[in-house]
C-alpha positions in Angstrom: -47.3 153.4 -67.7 -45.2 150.7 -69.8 -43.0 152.2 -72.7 -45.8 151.5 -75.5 -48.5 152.8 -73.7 -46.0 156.2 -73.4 -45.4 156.3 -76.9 -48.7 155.7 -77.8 -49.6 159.0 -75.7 -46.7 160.5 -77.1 -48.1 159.5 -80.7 -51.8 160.6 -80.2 -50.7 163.3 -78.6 -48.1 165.1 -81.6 -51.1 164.0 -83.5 -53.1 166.0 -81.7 -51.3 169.3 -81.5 -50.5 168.9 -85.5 -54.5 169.1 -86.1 -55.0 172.2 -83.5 -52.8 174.1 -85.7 -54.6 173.0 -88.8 -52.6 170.2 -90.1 -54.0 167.6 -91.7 -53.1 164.6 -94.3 -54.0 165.5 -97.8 -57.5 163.8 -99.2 -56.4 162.0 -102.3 -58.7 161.9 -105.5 -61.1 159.4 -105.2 -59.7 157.6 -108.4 -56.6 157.0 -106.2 -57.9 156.2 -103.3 -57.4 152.6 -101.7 -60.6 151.7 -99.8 -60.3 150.4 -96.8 -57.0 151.8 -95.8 -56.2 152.1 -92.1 -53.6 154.7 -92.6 -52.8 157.8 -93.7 -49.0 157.7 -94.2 -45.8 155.8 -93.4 -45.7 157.3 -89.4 -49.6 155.9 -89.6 -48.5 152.4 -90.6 -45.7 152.1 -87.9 -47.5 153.5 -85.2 -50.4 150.6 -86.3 -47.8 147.9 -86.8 -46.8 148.3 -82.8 -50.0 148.5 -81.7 -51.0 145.5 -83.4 -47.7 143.9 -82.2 -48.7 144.9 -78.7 -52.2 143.3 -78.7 -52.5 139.8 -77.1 -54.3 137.4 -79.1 -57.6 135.6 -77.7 -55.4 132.5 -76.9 -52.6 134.4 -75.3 -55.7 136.1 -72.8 -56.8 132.8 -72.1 -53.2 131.3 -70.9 -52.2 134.2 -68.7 -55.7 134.9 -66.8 -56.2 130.5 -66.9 -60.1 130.9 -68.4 -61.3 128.7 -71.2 -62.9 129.9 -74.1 -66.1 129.4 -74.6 -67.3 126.0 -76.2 -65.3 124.3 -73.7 -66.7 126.5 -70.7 
């Protein structure tokens, strides 16, 4: 397991254990709310910001495994 995927367990896992024992992010008012947000809280928005740093782009799939994308396949 590479050190992101670990802390991503680590991460889903604390999350886990904090909603067995009944903890969960406030709702906010509806008047506040922002729609479409993809987080909850600040932990929330680093924990996405890695993950998204860890993705590979299409481009950066296509390079390593030496396919082509598909109009020029």
């Amino acid at each position: 397991m590479t050190q992101s995927e670990d802390q991503q367990e680590q991460y889903v896992s604390k999350q886990i254990r904090a909603a067995q024992a009944g903890e969960y992010p406030e709702h906010k008012d509806i008047d506040e709310a922002e729609n479409g947000s993809m987080v909850n809280d600040m932990e929330d928005l680093i924990q996405l910001g890695d993950d998204m740093e860890a993705m590979k782009t299409s481009q950066e799939d296509l390079k390593q495994s030496g396919l082509l994308s598909d109009p020029e396949q």
